[in-house]
C-alpha positions in Angstrom: 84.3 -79.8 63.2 86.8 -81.1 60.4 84.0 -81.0 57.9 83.1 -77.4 58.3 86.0 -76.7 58.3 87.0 -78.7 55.1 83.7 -77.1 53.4 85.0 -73.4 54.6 88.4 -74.1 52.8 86.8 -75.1 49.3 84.8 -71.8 49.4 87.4 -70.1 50.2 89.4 -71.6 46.9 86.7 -71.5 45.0 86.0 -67.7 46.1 89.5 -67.1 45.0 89.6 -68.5 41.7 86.7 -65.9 41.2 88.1 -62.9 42.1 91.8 -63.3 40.5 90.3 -62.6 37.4 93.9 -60.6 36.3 94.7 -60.1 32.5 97.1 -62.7 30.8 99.6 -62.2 28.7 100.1 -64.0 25.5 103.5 -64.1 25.1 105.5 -64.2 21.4 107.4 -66.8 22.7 104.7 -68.9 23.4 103.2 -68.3 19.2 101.0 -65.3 20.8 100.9 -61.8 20.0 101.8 -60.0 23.2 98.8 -59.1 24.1 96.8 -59.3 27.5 93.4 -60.6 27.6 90.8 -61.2 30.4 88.1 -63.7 30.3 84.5 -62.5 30.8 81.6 -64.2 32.4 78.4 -62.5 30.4 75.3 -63.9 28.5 75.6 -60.6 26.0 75.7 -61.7 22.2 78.5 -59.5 20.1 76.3 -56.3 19.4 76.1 -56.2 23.3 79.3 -57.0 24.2 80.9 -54.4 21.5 78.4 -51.6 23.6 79.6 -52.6 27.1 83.4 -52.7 26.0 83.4 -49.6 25.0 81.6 -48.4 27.9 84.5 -49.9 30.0 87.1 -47.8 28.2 
């Protein structure tokens, strides 16, 4: 019973890490530029990427 419920707790984190995909700021203080950026999980090359950005916006 421990071991499930071990195995349902590292799901759960790793299910988590997943879904708190939440812009970051690059802060000035820090040597960045202010801006927020969010990584992206995708296999698209730049041509591709440049169409489905601006399909986002």
């Amino acid at each position: 019973m421990k071991r499930i419920a071990l195995v349902v707790a590292i799901l759960l984190l790793l299910a988590m890490g997943y879904a708190s995909a939440a812009p970051t700021q690059w802060p000035v203080a820090a040597g960045g530029n202010g801006h927020y950026y969010e990584k992206v999980y995708s296999d698209a090359n730049w041509p591709e990427a440049q169409v489905e950005f601006s399909r986002d916006q």
